[in-house]
N, CA, C and O atoms as a Maestro MAE file, in Angstrom:
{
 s_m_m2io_version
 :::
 2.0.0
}

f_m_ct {
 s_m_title
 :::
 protein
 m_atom[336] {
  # First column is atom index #
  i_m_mmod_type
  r_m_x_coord
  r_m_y_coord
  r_m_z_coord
  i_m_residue_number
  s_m_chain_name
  s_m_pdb_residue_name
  s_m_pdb_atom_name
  i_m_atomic_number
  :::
  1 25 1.968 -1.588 -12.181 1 A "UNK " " N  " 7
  2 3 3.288 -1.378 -11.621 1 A "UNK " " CA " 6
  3 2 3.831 -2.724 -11.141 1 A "UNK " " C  " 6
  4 15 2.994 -3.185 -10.365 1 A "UNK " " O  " 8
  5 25 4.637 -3.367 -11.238 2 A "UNK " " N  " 7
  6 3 5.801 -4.291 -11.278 2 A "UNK " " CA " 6
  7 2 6.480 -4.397 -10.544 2 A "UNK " " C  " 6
  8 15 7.321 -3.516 -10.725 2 A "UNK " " O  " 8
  9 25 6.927 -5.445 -9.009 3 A "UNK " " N  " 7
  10 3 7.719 -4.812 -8.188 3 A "UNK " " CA " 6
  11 2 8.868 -6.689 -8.748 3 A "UNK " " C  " 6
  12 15 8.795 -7.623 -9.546 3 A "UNK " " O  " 8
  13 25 9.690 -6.211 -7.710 4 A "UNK " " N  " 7
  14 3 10.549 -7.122 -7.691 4 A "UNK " " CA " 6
  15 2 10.568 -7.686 -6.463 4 A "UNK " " C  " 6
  16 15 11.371 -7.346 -5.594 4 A "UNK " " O  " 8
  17 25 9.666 -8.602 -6.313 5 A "UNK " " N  " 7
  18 3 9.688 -9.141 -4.404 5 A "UNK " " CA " 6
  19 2 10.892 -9.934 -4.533 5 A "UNK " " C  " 6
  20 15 11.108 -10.324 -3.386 5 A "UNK " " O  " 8
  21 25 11.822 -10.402 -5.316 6 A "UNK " " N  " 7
  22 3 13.119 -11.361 -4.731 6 A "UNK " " CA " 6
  23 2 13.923 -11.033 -4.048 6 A "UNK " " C  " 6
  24 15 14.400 -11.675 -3.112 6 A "UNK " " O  " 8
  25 25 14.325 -9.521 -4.563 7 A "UNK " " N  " 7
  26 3 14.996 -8.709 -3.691 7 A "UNK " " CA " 6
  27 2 15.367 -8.369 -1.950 7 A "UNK " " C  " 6
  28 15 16.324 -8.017 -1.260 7 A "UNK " " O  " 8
  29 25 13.453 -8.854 -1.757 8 A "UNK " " N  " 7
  30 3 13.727 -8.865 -0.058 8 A "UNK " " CA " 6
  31 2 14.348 -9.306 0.812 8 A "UNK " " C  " 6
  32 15 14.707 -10.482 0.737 8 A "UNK " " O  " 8
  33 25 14.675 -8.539 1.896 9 A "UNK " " N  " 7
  34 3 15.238 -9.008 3.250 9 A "UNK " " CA " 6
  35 2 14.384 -10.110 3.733 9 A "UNK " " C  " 6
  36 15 13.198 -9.831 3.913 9 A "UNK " " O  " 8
  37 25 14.690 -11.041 3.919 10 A "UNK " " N  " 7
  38 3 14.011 -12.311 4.007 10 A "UNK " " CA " 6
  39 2 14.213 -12.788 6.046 10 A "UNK " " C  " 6
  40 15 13.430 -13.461 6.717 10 A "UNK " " O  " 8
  41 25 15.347 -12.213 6.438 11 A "UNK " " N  " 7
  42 3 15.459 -12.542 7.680 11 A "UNK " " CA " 6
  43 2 14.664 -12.323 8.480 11 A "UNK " " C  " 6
  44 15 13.687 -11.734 8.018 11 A "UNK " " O  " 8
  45 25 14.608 -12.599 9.845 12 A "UNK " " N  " 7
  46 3 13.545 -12.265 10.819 12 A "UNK " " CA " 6
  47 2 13.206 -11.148 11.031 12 A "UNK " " C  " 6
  48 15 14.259 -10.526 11.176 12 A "UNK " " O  " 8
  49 25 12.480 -10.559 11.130 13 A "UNK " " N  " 7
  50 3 12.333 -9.270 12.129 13 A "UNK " " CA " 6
  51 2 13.424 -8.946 13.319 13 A "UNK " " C  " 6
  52 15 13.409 -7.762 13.654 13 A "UNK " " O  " 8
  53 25 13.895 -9.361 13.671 14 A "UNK " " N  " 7
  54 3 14.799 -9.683 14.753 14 A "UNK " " CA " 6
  55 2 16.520 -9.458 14.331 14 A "UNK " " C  " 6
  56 15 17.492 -8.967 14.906 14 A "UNK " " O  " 8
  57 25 16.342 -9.922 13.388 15 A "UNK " " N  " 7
  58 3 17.850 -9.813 12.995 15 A "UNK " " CA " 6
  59 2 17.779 -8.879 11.851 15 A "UNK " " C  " 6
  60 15 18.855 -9.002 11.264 15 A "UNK " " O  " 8
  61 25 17.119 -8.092 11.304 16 A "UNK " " N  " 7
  62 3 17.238 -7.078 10.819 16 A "UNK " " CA " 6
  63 2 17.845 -5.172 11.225 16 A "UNK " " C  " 6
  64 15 17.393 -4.277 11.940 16 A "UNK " " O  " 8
  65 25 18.756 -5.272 10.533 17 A "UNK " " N  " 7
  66 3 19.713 -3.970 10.851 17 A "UNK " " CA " 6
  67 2 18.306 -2.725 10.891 17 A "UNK " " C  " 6
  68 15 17.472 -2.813 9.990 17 A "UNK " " O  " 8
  69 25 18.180 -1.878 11.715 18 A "UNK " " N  " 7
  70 3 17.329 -0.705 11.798 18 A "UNK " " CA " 6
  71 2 18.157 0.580 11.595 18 A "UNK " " C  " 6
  72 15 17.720 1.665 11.212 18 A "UNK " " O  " 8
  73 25 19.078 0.355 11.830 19 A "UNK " " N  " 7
  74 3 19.869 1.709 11.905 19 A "UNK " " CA " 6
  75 2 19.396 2.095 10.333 19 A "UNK " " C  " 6
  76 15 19.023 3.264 10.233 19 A "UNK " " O  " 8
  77 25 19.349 1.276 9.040 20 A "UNK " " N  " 7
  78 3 19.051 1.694 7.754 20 A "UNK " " CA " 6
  79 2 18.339 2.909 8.016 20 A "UNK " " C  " 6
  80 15 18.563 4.013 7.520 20 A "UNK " " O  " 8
  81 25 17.510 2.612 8.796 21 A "UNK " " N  " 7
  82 3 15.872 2.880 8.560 21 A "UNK " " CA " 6
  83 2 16.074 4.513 9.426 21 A "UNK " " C  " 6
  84 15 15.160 5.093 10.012 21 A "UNK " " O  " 8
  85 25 17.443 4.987 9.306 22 A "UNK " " N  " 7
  86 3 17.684 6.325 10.473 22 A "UNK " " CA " 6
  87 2 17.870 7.510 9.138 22 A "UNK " " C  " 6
  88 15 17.793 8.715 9.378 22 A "UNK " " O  " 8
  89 25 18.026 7.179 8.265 23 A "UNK " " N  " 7
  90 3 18.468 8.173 7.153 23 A "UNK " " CA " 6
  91 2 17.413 9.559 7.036 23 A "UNK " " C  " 6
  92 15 16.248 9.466 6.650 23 A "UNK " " O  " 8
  93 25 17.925 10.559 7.356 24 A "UNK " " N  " 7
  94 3 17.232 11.941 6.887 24 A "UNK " " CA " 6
  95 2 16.362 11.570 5.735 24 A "UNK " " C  " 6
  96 15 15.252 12.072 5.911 24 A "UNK " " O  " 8
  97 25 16.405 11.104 4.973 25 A "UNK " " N  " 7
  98 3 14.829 11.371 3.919 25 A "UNK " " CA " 6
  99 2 14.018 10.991 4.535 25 A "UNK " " C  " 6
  100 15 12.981 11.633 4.700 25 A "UNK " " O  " 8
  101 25 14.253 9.746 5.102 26 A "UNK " " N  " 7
  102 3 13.065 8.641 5.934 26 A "UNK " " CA " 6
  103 2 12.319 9.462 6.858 26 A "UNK " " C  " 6
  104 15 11.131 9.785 6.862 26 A "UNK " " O  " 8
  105 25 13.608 9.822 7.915 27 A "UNK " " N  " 7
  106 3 12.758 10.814 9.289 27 A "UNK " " CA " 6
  107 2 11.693 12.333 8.563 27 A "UNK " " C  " 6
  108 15 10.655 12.736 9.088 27 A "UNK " " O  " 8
  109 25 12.138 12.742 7.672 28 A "UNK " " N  " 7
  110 3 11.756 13.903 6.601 28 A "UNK " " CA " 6
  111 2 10.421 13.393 6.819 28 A "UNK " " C  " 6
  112 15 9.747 13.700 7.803 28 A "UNK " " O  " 8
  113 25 9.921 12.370 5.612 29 A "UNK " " N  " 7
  114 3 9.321 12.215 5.543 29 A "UNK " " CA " 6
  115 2 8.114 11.378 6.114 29 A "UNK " " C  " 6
  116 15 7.058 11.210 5.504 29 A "UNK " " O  " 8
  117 25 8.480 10.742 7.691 30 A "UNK " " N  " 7
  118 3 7.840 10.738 8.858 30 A "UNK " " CA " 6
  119 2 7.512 11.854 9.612 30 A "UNK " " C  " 6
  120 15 6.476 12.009 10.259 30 A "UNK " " O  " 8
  121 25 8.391 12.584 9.506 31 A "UNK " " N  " 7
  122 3 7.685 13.506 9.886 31 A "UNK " " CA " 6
  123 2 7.023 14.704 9.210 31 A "UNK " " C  " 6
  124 15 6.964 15.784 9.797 31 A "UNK " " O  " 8
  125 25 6.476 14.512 7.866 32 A "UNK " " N  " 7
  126 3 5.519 15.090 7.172 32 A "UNK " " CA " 6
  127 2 4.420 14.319 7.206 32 A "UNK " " C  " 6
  128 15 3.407 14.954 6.912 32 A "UNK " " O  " 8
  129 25 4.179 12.766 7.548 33 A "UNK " " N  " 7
  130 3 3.087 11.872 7.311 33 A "UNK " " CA " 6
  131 2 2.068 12.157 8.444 33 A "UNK " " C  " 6
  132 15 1.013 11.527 8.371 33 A "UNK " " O  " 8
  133 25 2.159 12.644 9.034 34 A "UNK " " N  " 7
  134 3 0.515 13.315 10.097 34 A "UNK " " CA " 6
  135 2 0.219 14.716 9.241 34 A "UNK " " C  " 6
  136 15 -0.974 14.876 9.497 34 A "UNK " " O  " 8
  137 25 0.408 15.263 8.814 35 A "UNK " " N  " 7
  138 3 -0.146 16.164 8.121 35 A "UNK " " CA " 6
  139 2 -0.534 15.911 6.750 35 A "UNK " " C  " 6
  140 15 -1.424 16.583 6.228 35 A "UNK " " O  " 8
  141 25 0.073 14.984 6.126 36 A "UNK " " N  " 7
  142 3 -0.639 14.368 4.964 36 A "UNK " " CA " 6
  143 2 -1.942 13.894 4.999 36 A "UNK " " C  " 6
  144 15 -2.878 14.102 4.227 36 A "UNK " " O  " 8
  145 25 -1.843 13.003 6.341 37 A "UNK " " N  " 7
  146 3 -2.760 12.094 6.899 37 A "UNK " " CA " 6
  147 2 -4.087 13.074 6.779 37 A "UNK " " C  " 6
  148 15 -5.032 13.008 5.993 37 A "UNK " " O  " 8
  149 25 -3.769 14.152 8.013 38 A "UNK " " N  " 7
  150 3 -4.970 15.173 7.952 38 A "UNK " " CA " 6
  151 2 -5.689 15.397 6.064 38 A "UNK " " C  " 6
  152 15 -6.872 15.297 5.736 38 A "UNK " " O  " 8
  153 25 -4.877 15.609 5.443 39 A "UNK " " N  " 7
  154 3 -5.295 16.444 4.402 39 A "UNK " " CA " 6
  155 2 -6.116 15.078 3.580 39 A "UNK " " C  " 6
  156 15 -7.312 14.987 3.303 39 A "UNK " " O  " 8
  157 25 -4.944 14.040 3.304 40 A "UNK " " N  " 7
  158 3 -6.145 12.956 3.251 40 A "UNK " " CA " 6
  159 2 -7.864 13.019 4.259 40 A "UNK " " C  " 6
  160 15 -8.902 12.979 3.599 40 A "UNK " " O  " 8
  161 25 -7.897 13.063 4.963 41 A "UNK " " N  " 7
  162 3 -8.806 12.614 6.179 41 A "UNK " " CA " 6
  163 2 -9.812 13.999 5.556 41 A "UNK " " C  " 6
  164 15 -11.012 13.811 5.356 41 A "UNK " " O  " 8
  165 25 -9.410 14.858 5.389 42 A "UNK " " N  " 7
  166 3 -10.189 16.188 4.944 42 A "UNK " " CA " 6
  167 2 -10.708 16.160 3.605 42 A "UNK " " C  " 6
  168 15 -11.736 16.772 3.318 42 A "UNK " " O  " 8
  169 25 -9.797 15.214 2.432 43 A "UNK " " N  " 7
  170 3 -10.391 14.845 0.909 43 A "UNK " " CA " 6
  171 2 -11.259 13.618 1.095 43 A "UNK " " C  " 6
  172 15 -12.308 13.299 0.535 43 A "UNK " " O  " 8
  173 25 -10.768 13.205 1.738 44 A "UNK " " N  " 7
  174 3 -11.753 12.012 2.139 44 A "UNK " " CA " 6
  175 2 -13.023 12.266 2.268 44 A "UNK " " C  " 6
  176 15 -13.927 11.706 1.648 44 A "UNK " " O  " 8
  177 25 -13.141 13.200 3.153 45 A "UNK " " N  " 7
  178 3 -14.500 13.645 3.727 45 A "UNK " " CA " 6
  179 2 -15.995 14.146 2.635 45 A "UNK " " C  " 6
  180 15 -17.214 14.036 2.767 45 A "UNK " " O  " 8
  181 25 -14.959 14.795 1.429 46 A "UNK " " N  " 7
  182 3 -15.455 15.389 0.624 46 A "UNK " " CA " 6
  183 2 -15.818 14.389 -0.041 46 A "UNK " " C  " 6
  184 15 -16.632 14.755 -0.888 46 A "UNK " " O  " 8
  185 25 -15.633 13.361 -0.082 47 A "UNK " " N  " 7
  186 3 -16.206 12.228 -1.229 47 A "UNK " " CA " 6
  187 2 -17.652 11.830 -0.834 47 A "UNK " " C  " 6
  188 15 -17.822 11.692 0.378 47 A "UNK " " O  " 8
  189 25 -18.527 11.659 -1.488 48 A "UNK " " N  " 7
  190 3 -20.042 11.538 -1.435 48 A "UNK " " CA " 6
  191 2 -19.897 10.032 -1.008 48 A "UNK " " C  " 6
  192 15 -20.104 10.027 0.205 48 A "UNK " " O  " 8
  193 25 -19.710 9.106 -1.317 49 A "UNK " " N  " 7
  194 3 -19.733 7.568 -1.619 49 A "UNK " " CA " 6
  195 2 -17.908 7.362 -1.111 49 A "UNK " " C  " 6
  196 15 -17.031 7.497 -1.964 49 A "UNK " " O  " 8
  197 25 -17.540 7.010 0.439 50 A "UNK " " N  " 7
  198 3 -16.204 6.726 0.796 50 A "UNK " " CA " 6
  199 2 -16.075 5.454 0.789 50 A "UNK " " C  " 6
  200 15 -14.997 5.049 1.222 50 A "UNK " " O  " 8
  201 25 -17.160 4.326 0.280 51 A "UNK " " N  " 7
  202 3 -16.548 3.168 0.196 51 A "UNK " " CA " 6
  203 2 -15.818 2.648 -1.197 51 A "UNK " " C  " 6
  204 15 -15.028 1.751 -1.492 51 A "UNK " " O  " 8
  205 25 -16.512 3.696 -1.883 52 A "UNK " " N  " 7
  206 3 -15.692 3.589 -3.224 52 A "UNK " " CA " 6
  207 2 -14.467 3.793 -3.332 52 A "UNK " " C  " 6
  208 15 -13.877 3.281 -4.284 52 A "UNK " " O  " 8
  209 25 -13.589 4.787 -2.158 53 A "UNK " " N  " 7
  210 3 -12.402 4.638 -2.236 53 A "UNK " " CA " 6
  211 2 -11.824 3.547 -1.597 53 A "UNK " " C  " 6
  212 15 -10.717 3.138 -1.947 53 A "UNK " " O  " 8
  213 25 -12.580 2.935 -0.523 54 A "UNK " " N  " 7
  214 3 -12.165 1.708 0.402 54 A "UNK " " CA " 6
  215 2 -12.157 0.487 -0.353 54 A "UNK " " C  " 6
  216 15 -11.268 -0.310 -0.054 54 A "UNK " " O  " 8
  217 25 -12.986 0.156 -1.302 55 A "UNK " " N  " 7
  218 3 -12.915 -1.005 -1.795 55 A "UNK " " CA " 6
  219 2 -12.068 -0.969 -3.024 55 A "UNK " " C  " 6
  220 15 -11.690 -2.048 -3.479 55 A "UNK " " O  " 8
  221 25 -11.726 0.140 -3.614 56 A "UNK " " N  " 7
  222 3 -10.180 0.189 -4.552 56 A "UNK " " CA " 6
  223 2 -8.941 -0.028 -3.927 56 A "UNK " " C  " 6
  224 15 -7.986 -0.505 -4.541 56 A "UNK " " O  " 8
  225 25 -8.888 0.359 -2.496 57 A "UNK " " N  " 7
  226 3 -7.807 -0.172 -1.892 57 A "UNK " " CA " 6
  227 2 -7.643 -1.699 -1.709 57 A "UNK " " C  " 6
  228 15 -6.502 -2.151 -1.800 57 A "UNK " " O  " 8
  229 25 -8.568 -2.448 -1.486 58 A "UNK " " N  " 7
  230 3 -8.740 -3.205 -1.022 58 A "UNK " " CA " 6
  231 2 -8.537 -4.490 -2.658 58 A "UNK " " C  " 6
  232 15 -8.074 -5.623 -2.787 58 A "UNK " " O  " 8
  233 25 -9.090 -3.621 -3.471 59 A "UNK " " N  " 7
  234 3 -8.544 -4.328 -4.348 59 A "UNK " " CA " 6
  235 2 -7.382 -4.304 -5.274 59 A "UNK " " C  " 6
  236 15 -7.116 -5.054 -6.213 59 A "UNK " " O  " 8
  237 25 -6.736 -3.250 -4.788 60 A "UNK " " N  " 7
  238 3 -5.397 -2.529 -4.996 60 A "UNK " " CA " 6
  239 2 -4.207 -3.656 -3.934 60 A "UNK " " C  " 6
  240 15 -3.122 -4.075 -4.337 60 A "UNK " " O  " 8
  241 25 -4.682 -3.868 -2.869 61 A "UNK " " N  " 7
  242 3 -4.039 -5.430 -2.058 61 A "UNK " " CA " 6
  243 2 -3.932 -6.691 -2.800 61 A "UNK " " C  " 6
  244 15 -2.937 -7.415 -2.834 61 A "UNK " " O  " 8
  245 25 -5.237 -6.914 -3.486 62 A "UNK " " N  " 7
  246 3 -5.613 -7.985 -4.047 62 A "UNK " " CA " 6
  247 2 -4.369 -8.378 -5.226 62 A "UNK " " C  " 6
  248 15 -3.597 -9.325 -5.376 62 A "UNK " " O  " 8
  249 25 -4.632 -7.159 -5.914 63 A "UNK " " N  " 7
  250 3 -3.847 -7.657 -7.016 63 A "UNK " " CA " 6
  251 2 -2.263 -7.648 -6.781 63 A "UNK " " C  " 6
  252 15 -1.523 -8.389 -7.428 63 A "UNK " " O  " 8
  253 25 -1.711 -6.595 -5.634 64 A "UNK " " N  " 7
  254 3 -0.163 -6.850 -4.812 64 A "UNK " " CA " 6
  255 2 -0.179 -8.309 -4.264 64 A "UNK " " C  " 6
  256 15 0.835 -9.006 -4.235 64 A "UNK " " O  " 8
  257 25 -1.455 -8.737 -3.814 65 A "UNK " " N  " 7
  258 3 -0.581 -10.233 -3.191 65 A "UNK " " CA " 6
  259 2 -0.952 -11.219 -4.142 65 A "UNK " " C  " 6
  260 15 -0.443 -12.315 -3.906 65 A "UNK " " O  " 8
  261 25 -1.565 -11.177 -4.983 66 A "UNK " " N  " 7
  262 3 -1.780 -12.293 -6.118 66 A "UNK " " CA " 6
  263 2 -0.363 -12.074 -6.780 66 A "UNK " " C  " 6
  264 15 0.137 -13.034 -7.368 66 A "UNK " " O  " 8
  265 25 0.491 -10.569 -6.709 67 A "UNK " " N  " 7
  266 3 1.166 -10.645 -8.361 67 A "UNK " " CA " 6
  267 2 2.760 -11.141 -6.926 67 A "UNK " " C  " 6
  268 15 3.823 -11.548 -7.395 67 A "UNK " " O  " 8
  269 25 2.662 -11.054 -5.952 68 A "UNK " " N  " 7
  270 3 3.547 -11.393 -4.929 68 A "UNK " " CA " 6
  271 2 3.406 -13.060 -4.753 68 A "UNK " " C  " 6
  272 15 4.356 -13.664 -4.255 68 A "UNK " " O  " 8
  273 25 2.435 -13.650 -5.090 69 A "UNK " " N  " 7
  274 3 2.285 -15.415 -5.494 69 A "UNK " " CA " 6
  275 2 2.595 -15.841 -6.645 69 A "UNK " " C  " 6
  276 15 2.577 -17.047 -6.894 69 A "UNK " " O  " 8
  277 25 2.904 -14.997 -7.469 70 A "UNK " " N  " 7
  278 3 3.199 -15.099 -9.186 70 A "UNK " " CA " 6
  279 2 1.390 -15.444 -9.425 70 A "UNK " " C  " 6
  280 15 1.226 -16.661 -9.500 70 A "UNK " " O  " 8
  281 25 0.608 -14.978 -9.501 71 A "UNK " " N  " 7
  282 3 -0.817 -15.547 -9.892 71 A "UNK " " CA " 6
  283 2 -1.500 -14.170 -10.263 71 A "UNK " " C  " 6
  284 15 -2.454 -13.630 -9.703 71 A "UNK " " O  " 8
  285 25 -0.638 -13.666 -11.541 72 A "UNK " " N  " 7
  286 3 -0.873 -12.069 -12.049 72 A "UNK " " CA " 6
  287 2 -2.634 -11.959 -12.169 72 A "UNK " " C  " 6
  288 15 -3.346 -12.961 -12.243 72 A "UNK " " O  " 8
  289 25 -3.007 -10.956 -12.170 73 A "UNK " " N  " 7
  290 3 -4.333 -11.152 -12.047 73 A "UNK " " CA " 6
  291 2 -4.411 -9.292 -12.225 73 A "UNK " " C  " 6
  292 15 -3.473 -8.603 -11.825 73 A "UNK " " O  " 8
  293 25 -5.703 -8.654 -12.895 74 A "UNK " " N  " 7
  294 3 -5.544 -7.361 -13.577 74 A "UNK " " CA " 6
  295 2 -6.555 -7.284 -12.885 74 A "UNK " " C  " 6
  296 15 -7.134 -8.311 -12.532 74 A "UNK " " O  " 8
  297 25 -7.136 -5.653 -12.425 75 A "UNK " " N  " 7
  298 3 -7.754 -5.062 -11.888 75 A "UNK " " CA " 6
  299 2 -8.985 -5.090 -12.578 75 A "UNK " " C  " 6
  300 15 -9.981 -4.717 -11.959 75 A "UNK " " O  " 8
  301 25 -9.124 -5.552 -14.018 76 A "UNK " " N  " 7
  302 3 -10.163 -5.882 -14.631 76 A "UNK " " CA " 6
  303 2 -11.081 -6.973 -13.923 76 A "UNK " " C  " 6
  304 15 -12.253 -6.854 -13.567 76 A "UNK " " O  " 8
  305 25 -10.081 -8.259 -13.798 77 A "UNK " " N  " 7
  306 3 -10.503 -9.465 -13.699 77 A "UNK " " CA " 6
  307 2 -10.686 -9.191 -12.121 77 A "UNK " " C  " 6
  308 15 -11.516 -10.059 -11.851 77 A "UNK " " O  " 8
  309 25 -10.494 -8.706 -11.255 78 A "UNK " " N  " 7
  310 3 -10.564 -8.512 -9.459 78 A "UNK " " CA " 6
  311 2 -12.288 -7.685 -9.628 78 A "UNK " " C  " 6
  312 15 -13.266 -8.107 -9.011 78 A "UNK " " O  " 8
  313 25 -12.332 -6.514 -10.553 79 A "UNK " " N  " 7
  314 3 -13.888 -5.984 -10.627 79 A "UNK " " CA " 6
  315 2 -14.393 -7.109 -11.290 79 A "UNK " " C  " 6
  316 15 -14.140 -8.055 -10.544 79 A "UNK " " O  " 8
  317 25 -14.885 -7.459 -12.142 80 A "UNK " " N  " 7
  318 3 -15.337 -8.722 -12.253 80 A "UNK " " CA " 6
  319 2 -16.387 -9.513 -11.602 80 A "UNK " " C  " 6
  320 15 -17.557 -9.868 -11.746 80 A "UNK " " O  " 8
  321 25 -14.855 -9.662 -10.396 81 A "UNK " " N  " 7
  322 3 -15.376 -10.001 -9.447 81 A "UNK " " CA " 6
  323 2 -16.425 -10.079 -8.210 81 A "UNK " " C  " 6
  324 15 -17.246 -10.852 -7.716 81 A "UNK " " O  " 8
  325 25 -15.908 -8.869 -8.037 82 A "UNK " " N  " 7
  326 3 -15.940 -7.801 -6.768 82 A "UNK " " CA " 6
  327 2 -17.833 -8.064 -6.956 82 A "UNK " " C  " 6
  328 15 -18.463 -7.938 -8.006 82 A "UNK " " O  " 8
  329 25 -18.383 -8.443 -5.611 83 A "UNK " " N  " 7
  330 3 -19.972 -8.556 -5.312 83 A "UNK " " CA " 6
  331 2 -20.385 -7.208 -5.193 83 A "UNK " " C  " 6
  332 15 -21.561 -7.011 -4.886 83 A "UNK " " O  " 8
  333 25 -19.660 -6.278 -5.374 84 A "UNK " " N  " 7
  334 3 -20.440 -4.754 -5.083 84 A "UNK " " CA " 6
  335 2 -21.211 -4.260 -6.082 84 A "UNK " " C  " 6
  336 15 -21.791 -3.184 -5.940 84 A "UNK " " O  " 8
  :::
 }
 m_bond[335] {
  # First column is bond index #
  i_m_from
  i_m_to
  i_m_order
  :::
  1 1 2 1
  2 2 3 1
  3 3 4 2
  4 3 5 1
  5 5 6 1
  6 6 7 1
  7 7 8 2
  8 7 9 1
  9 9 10 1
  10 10 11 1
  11 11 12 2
  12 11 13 1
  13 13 14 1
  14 14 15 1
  15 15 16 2
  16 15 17 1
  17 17 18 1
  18 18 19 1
  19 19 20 2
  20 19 21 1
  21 21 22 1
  22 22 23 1
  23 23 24 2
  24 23 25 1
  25 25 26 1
  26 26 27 1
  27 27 28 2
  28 27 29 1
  29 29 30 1
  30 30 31 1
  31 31 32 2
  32 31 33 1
  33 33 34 1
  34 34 35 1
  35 35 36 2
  36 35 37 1
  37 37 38 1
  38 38 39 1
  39 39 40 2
  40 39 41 1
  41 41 42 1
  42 42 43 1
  43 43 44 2
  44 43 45 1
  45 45 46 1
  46 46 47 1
  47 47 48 2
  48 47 49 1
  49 49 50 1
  50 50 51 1
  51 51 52 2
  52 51 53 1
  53 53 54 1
  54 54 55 1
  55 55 56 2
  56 55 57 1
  57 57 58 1
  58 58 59 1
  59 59 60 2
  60 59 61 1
  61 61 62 1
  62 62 63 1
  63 63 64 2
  64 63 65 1
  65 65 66 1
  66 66 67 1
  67 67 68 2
  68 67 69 1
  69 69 70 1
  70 70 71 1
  71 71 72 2
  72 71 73 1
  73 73 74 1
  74 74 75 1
  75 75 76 2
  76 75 77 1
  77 77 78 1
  78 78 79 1
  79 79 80 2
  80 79 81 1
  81 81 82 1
  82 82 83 1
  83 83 84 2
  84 83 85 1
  85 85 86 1
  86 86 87 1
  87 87 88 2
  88 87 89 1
  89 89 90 1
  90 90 91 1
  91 91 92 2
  92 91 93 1
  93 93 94 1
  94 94 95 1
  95 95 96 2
  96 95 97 1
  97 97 98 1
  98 98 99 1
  99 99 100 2
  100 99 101 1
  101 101 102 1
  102 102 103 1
  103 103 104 2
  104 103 105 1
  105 105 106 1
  106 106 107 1
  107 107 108 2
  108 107 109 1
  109 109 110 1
  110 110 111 1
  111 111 112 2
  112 111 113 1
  113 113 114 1
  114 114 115 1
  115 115 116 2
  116 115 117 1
  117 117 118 1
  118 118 119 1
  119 119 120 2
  120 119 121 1
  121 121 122 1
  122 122 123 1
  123 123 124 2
  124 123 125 1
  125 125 126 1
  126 126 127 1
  127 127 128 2
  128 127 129 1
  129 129 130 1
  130 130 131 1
  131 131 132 2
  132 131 133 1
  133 133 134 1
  134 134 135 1
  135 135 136 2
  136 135 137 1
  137 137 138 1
  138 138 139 1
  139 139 140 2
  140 139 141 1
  141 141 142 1
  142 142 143 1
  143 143 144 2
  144 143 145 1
  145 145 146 1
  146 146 147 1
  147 147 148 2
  148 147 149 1
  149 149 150 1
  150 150 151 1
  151 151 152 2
  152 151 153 1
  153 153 154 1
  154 154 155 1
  155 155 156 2
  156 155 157 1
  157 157 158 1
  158 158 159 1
  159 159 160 2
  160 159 161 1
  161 161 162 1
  162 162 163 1
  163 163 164 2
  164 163 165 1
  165 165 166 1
  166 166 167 1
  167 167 168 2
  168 167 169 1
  169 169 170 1
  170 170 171 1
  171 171 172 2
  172 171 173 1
  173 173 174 1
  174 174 175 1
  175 175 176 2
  176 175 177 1
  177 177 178 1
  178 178 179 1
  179 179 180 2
  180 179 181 1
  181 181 182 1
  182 182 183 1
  183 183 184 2
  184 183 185 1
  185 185 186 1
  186 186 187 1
  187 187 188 2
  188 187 189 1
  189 189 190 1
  190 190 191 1
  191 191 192 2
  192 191 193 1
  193 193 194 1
  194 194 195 1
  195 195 196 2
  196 195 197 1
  197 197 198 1
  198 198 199 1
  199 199 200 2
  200 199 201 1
  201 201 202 1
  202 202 203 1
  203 203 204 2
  204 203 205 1
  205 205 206 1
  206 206 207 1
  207 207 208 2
  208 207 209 1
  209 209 210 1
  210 210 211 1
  211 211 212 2
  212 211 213 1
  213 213 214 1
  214 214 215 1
  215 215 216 2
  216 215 217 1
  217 217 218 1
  218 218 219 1
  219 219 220 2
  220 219 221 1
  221 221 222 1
  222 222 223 1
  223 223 224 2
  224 223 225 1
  225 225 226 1
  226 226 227 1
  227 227 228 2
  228 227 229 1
  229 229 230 1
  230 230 231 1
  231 231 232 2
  232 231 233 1
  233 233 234 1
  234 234 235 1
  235 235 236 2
  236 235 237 1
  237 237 238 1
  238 238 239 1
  239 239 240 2
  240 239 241 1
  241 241 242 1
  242 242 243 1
  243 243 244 2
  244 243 245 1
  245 245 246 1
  246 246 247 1
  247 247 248 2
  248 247 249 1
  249 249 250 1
  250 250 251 1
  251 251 252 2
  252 251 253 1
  253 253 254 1
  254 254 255 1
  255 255 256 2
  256 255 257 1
  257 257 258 1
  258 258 259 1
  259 259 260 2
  260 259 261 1
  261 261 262 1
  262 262 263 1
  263 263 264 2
  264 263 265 1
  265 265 266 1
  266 266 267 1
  267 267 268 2
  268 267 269 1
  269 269 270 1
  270 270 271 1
  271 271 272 2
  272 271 273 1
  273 273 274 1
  274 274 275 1
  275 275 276 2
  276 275 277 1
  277 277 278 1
  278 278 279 1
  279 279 280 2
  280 279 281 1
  281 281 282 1
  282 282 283 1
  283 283 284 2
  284 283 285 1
  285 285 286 1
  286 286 287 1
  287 287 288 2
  288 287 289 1
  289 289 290 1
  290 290 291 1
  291 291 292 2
  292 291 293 1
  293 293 294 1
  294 294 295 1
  295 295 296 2
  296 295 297 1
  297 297 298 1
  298 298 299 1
  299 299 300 2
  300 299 301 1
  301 301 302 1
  302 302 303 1
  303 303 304 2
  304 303 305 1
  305 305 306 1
  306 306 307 1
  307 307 308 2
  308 307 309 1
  309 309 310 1
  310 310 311 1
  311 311 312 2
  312 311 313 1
  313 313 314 1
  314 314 315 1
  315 315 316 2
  316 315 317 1
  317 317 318 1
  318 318 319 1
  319 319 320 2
  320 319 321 1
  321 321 322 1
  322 322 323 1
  323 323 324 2
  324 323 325 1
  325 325 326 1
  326 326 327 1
  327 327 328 2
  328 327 329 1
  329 329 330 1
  330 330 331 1
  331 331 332 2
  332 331 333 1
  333 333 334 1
  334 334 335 1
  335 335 336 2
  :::
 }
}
């Protein structure tokens, strides 16, 4: 997946408009995210081996901030890697 980081709001934290951030889908779906959370936290549980999902995240970061440096890099080449 492919994002377009140029696009960003680049200003401070500080001088960024929040009111955006008031729109009914947004609040919607804040306030569905603790009950997601649970149901995650409950599939989670069921997994035999939970670092296997922790270290896909982790390399699921990897390849967002490499492809956010322009230094594309495939989930192939990150396992590879990976000392696990």
């Amino acid at each position: 997946m492919s994002r377009n980081w140029s696009n960003l709001d680049k200003r401070p934290v500080q001088q960024l408009d929040f009111t955006r951030f008031e729109a009914v889908s947004i609040l919607k779906k804040l306030n569905a995210a603790p009950r997601q959370l649970a149901e995650l936290k409950g599939k989670a549980a069921s997994i035999p081996n939970q670092a296997i999902l922790i270290n896909t995240l982790a390399l699921q970061e990897a390849t967002d901030s490499s492809e956010i440096e322009n230094m594309i890099r495939t989930h192939d080449e990150l396992f590879q890697e990976d000392p696990v």
